[in-house]
Structure formats: structure tokens, C-alpha cells
DSSP file (Angstrom, degrees, kcal/mol; ACC not computed):
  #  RESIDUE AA STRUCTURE BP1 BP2  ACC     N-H-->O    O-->H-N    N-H-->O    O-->H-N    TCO  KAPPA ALPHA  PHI   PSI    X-CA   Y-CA   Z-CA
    1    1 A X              0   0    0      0, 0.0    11,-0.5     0, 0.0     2,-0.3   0.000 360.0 360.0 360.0 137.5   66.4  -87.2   37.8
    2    2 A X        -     0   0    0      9,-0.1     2,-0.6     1,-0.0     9,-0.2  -0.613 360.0-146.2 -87.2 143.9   64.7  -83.5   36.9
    3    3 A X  E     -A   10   0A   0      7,-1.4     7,-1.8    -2,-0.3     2,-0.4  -0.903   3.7-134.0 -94.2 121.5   61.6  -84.1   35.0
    4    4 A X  E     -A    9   0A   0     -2,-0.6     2,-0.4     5,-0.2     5,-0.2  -0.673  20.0-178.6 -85.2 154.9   60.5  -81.7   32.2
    5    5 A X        -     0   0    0      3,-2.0     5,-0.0    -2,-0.4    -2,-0.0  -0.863  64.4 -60.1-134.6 139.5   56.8  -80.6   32.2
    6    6 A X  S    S-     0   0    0     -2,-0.4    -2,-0.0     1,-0.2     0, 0.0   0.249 121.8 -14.7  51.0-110.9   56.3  -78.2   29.1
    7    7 A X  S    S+     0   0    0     -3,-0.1    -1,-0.2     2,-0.0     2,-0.2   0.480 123.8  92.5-106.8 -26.6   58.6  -75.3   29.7
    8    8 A X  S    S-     0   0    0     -4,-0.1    -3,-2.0     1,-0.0     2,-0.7  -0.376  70.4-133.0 -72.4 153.9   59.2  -76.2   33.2
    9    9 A X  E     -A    4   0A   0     -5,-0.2     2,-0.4    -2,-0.2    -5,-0.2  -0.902  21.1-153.7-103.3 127.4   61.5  -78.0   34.9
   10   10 A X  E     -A    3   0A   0     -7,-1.8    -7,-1.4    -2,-0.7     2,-0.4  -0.706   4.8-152.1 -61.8 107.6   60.0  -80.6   37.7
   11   11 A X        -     0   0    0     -2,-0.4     3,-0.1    -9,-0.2    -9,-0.1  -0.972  29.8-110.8-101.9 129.8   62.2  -81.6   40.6
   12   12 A X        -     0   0    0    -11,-0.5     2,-0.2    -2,-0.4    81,-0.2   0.068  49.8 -84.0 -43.5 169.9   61.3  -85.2   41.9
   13   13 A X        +     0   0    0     79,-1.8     2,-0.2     2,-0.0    89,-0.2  -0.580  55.6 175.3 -83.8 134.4   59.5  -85.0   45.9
   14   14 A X        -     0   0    0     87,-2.9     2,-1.1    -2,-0.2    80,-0.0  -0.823  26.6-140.3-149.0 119.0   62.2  -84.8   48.2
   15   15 A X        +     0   0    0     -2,-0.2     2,-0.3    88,-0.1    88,-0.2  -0.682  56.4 106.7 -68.4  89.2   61.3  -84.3   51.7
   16   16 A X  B     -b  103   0B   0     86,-2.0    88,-1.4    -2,-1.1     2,-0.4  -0.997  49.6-137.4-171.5 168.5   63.7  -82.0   53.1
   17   17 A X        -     0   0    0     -2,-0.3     2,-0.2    86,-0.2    88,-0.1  -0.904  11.4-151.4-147.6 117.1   64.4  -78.4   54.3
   18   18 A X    >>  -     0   0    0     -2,-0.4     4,-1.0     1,-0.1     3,-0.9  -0.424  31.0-125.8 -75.9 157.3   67.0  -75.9   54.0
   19   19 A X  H 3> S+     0   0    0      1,-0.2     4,-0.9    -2,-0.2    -1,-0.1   0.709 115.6  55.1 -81.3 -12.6   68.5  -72.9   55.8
   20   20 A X  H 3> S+     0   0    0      2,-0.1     4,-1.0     3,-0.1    -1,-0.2   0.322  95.0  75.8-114.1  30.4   67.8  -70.7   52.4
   21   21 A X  H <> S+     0   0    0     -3,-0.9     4,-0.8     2,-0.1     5,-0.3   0.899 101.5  33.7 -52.7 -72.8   64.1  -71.9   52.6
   22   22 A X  H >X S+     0   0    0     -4,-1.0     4,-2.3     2,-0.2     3,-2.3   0.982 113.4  61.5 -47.0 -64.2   63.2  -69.7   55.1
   23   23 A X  H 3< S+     0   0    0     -4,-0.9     3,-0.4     1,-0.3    -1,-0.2   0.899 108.1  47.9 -17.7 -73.5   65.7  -67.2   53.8
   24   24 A X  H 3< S+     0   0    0     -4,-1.0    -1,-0.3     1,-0.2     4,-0.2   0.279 110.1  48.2 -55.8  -0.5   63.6  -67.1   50.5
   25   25 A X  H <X S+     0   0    0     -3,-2.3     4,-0.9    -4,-0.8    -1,-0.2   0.428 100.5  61.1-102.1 -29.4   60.5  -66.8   51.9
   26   26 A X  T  < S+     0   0    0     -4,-2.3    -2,-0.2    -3,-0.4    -3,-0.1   0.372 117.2  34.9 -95.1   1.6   61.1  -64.1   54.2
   27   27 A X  T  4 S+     0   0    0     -5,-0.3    -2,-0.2    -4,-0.2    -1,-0.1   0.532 126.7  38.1-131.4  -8.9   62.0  -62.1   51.2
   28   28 A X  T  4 S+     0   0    0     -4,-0.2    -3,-0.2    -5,-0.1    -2,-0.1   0.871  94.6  81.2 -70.2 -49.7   59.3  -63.6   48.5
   29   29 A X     <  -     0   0    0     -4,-0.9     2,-0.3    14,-0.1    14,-0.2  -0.137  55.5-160.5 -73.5 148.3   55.8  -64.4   50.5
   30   30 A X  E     -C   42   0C   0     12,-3.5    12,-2.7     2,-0.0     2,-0.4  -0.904   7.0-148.9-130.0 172.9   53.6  -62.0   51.1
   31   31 A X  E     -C   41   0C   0     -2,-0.3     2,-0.6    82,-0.3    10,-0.2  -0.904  12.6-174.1-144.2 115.1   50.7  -62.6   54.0
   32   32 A X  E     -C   40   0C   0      8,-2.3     8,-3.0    -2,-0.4    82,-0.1  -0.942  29.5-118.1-116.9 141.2   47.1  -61.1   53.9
   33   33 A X  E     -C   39   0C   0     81,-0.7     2,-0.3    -2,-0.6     6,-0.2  -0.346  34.4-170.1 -63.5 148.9   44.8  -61.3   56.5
   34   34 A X  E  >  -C   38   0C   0      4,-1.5     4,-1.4     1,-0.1     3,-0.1  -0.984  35.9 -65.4-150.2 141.3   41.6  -63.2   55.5
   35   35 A X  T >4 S+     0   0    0     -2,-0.3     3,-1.2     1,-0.2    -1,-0.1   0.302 110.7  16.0 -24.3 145.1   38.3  -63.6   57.4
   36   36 A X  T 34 S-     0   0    0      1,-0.2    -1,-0.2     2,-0.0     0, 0.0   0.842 129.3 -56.3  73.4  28.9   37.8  -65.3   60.6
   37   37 A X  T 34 S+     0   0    0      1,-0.2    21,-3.7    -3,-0.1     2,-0.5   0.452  92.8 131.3  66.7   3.9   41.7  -65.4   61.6
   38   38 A X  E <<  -CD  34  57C   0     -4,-1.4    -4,-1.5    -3,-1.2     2,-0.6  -0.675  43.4-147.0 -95.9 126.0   43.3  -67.1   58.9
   39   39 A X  E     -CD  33  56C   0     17,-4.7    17,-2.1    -2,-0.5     2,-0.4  -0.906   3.2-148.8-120.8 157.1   46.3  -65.9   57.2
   40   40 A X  E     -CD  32  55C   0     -8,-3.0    -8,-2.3    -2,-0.6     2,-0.8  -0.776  11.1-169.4-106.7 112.5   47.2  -66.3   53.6
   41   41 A X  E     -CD  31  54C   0     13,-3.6    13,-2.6    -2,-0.4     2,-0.3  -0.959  14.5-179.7 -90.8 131.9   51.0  -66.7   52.6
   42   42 A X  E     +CD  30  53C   0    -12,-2.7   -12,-3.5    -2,-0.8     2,-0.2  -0.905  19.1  88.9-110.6 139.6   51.4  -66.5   49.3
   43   43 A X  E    S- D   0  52C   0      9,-1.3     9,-1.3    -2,-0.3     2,-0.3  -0.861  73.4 -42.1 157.9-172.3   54.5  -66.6   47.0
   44   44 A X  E     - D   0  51C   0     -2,-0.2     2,-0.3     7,-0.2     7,-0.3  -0.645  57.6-116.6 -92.4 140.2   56.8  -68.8   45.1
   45   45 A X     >  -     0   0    0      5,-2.5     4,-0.8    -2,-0.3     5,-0.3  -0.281  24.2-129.5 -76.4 122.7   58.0  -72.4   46.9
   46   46 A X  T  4 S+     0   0    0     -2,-0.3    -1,-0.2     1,-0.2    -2,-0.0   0.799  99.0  29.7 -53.9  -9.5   62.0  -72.3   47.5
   47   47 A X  T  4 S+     0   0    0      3,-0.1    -1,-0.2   -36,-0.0    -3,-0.0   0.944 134.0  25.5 -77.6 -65.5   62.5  -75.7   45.8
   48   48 A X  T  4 S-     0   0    0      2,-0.1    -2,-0.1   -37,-0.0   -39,-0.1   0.957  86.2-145.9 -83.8 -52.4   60.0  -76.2   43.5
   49   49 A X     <  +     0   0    0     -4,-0.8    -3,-0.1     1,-0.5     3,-0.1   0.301  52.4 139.7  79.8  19.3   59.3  -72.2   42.7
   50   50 A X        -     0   0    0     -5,-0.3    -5,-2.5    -6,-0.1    -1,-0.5  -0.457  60.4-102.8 -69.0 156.3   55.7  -73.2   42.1
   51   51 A X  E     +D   44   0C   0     -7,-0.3     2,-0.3    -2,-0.0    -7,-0.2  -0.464  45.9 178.5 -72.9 156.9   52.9  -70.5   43.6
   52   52 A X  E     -D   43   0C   0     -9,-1.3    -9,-1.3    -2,-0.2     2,-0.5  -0.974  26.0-156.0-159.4 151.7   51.8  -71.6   46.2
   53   53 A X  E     -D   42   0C   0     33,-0.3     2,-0.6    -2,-0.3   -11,-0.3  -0.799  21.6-174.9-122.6 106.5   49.1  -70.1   48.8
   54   54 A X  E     -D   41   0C   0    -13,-2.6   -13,-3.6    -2,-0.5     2,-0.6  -0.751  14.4-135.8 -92.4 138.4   49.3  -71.5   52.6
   55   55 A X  E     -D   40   0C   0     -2,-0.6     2,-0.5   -15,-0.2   -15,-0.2  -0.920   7.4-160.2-114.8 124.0   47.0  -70.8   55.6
   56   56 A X  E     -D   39   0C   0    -17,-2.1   -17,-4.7    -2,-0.6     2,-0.7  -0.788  14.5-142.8 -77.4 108.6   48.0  -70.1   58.8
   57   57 A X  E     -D   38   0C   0     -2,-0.5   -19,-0.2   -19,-0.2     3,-0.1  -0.725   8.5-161.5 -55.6  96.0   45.4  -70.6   61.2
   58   58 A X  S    S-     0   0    0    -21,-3.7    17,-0.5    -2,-0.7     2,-0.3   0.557  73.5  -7.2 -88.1   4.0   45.8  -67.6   64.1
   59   59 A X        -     0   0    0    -22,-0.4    15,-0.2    15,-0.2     2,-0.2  -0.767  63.8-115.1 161.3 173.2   43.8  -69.6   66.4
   60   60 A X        -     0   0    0     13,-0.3    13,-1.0    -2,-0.3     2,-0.4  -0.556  25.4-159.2-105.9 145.8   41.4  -72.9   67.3
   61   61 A X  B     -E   72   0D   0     -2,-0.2    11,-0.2    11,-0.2    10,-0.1  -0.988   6.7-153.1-127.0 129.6   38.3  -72.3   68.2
   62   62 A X  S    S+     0   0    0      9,-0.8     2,-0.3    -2,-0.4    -1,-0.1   0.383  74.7  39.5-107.4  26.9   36.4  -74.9   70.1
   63   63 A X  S    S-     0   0    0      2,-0.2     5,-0.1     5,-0.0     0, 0.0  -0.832  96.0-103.0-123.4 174.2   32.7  -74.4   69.3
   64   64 A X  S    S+     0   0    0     -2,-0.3     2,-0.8     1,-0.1    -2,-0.0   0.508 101.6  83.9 -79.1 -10.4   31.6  -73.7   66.1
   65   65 A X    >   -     0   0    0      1,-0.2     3,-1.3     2,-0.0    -2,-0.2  -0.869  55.3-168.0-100.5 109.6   31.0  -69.7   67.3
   66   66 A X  T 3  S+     0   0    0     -2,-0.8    -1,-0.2     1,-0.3     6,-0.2   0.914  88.6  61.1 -65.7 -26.0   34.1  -67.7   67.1
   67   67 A X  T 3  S+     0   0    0      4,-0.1    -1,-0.3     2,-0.0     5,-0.1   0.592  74.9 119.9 -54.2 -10.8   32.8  -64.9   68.9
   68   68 A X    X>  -     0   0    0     -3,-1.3     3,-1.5     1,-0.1     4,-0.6  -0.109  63.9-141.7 -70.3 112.3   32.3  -67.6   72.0
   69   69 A X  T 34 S+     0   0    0      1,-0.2    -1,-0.1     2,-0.1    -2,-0.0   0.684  94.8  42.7 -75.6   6.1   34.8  -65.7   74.8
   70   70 A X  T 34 S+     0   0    0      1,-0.1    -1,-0.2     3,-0.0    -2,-0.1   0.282  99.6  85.1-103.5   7.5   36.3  -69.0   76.3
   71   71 A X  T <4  +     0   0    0     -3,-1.5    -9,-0.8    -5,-0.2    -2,-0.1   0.882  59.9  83.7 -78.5 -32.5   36.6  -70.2   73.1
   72   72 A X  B  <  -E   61   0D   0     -4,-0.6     2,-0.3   -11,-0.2   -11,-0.2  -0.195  51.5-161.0 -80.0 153.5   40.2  -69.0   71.1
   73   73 A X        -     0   0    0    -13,-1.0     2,-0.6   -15,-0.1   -13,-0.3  -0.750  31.0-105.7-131.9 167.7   43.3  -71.0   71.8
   74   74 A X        -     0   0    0     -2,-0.3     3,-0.2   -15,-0.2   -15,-0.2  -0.929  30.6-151.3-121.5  94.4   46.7  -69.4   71.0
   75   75 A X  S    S-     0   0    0     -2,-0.6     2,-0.2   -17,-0.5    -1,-0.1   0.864  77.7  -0.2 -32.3 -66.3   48.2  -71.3   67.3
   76   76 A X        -     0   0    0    -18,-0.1    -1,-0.2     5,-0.0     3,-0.2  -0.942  63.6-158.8-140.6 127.0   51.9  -70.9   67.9
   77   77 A X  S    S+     0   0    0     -2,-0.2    -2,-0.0     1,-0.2    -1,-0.0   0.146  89.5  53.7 -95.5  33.7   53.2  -69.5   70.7
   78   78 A X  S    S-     0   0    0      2,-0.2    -1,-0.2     0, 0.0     3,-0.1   0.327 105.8-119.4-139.4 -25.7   56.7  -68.4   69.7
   79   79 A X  S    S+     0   0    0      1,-0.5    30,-1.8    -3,-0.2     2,-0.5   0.722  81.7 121.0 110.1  23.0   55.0  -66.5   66.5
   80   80 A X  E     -F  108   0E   0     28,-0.2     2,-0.5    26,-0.0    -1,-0.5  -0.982  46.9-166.6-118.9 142.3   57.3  -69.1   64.2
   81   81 A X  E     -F  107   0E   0     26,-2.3    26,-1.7    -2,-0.5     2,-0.3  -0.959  20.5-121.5-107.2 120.5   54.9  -71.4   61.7
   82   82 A X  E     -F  106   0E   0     -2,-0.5     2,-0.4    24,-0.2    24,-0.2  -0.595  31.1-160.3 -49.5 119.2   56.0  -74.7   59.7
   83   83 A X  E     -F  105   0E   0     22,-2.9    22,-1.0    -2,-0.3     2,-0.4  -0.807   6.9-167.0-114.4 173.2   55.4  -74.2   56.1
   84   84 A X  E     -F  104   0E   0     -2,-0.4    20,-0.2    20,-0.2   -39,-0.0  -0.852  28.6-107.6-153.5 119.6   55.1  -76.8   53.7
   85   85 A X        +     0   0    0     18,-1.3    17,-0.3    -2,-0.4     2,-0.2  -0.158  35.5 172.9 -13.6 101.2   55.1  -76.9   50.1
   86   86 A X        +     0   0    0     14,-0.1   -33,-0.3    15,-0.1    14,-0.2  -0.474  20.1 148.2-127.9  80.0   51.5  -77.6   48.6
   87   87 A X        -     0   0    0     -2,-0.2    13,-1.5   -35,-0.1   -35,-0.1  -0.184  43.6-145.8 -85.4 174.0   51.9  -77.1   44.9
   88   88 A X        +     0   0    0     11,-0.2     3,-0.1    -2,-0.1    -1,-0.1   0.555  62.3 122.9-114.1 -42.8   49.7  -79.3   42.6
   89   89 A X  S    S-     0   0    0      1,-0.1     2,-0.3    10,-0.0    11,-0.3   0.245  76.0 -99.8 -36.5 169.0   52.5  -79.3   40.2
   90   90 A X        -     0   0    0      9,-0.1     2,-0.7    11,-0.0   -79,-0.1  -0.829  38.4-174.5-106.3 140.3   53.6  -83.2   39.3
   91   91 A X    >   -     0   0    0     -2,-0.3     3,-1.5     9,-0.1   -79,-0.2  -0.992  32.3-116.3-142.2 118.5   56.8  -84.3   41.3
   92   92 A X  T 3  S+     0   0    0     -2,-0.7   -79,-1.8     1,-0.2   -89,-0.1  -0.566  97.7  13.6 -56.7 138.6   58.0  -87.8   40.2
   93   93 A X  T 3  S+     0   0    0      1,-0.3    -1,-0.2   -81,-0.2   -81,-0.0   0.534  83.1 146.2  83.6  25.7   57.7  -90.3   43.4
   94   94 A X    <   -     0   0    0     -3,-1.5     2,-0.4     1,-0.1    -1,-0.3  -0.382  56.1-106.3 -68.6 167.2   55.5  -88.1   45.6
   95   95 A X    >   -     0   0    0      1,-0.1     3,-1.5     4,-0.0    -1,-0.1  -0.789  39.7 -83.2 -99.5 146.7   53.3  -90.3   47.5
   96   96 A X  T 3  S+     0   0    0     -2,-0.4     3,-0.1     1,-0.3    -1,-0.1   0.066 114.9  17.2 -53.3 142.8   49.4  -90.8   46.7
   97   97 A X  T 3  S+     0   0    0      1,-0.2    -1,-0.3    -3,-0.1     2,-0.2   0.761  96.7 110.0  60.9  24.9   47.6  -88.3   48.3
   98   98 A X    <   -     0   0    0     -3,-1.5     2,-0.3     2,-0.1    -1,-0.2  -0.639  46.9-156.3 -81.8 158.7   50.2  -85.7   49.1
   99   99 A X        +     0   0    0     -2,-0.2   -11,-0.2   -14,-0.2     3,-0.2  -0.921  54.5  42.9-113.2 163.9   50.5  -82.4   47.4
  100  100 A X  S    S-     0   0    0    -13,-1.5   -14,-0.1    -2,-0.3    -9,-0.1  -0.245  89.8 -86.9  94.4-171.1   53.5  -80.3   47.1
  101  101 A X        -     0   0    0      2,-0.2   -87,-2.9   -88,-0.1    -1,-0.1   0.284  66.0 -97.2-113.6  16.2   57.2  -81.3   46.3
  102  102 A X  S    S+     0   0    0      1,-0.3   -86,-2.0   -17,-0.3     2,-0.3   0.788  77.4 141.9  75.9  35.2   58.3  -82.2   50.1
  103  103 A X  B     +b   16   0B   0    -88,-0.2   -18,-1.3   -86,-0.0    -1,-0.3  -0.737  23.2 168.9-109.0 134.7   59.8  -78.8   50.7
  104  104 A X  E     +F   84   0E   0    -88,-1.4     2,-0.3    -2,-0.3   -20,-0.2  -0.964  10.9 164.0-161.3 149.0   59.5  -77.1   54.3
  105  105 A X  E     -F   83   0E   0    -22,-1.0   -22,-2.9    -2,-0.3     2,-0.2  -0.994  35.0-115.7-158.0 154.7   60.6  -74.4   56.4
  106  106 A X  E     -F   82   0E   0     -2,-0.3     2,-0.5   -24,-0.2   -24,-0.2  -0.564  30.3-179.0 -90.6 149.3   59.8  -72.6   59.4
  107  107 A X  E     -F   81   0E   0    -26,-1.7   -26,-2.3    -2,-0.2     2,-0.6  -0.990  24.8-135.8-142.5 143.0   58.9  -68.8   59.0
  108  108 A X  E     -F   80   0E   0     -2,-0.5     2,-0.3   -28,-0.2   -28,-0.2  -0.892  24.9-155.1 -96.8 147.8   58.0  -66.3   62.1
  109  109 A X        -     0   0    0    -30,-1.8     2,-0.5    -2,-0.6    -2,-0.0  -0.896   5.6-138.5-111.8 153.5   55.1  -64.6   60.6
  110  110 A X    >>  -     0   0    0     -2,-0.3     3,-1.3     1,-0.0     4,-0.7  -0.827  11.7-133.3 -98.5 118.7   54.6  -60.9   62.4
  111  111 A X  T 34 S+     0   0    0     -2,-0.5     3,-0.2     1,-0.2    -1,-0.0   0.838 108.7  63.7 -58.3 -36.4   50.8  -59.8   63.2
  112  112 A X  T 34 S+     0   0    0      1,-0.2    -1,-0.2     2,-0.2    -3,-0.0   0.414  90.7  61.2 -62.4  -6.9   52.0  -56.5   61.6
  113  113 A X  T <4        0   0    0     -3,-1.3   -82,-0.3     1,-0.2    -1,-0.2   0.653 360.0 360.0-102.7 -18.3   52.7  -58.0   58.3
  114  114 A X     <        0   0    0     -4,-0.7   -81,-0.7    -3,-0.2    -1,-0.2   0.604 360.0 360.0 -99.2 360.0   49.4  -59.0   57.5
């Protein structure tokens, strides 16, 4: 059952992923670079169509200095990321202490795009 919120329409949490997630994403999201290796996708989520901002972490660092040269580890090494819905927005039957509407897709992000 769709919930109405105001002027929006609500789709209940459904844990689940489509092939025109990714699709939508690759032609919505945008990705800026942000300090310290992170990148920011931004855009609207292909389920819900809430904003949403995810960060991609472009690598682990294991002391607290990134400049440390034995420190960076490699994120994903096939350049494709999991993204996952984390809107705020209210989704009937989420579970406590989730955000988002249970929407996910994989996206290659490009080093050039940010």
C-alpha cells in the first residue's frame, strides 16, 4: 500500500533492486570530489525519487594520517560501487534504525567524472 505524505507519494521499504536502477542513476547522479578521497553522488533515488547524497569512499586508510605511504588500500577494484538508498523520507515497514526505502544498485563510478 503507497502512503501519502503531503504532496508526495511514499512507497512502503522494499528491499530490492532493478536493472533500471542503475540505468537511472547513470543518467541522474552527479559525483563531486570532496576532501580527503571521498566521493559525493548526488541525485534523485530510482524508487523512492527522494535526493539523496551517497559517499563513496576511494580508499581505507589504516592510521589516522592519510598522507602515511603504506597506508591507502584500493576501495573497489573493478571501479563498480553498491549504492543504497539513504533517504530520510518515511517508508511504511522500514526497520528501526535503517534509513532509505530498501532500494540498491550497483554503479561503476569513473575517476574522470568527479
Amino acid at each position: 500500500m503507497v502512503e501519502r505524505v503531503g504532496l508526495a507519494i511514499m512507497e512502503p521499504y522494499l528491499e530490492q533492486t532493478e536493472e533500471r536502477y542503475s540505468q537511472l542513476a547513470a543518467t541522474t547522479f552527479t559525483v563531486t570530489s570532496h576532501p580527503l578521497g571521498v566521493l559525493l553522488l548526488s541525485g534523485p533515488c530510482p524508487q523512492c525519487a527522494a535526493n539523496i547524497v551517497v559517499p563513496i569512499v576511494e580508499s581505507v586508510f589504516r592510521s589516522g594520517d592519510p598522507t602515511a605511504s603504506s597506508a591507502a588500500l584500493p576501495s573497489v577494484a573493478d571501479g563498480y560501487e553498491t549504492i543504497v538508498c539513504n533517504c530520510e523520507e518515511p517508508h511504511a515497514g522500514r526497520p528501526d534504525g535503517l534509513a532509505g526505502c530498501g532500494a540498491y544498485w550497483r554503479s561503476k563510478i569513473a575517476k574522470d567524472e568527479a
